[in-house]
N, C-alpha and C positions, 0 to 999 in steps of 0.2 A: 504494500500500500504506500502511496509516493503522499509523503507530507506537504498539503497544500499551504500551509503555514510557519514557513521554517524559522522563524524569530517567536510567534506563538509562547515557546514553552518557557523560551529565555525571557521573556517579560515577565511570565505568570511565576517564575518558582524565584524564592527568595534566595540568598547569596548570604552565608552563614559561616564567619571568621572564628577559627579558633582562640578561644580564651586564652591571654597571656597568665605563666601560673607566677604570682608573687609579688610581682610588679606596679602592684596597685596603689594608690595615695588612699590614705585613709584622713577619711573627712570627717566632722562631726556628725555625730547623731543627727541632729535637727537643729541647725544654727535659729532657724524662727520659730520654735518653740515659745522663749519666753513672753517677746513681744504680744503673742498672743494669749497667756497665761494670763501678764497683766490685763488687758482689754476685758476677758474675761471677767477676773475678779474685781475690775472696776465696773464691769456693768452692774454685776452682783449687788455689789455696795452699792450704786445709784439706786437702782430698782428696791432694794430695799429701806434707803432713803426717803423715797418717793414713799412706798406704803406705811412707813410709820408718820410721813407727813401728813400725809391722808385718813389715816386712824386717827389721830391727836386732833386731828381739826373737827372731828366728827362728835365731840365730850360735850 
């Protein structure tokens, strides 16, 4: 059977590098971690600011 499409296959299949063993930089954990911890625990504190303002004015 003669392949009507001879580039066909080479577009469709992916091209797959062997992992280098060792060589690797090691990078932090999650350098944006914090930044968003705080945002976090400052919403927290707002939104609970807010509800105890809200209770108090209600007496």
């Amino acid at each position: 059977m003669v392949n009507r499409f001879p580039c066909y296959d080479e577009l469709l299949m992916a091209k797959f590098k062997p992992v280098k063993k060792g060589g690797g930089k090691k990078q932090p954990a999650n350098p944006g971690a914090l930044p968003c911890v705080v945002i976090v625990i400052s919403g927290i504190l707002l939104l609970s600011m807010l509800f105890y303002w809200v209770l108090s004015s209600g007496k």
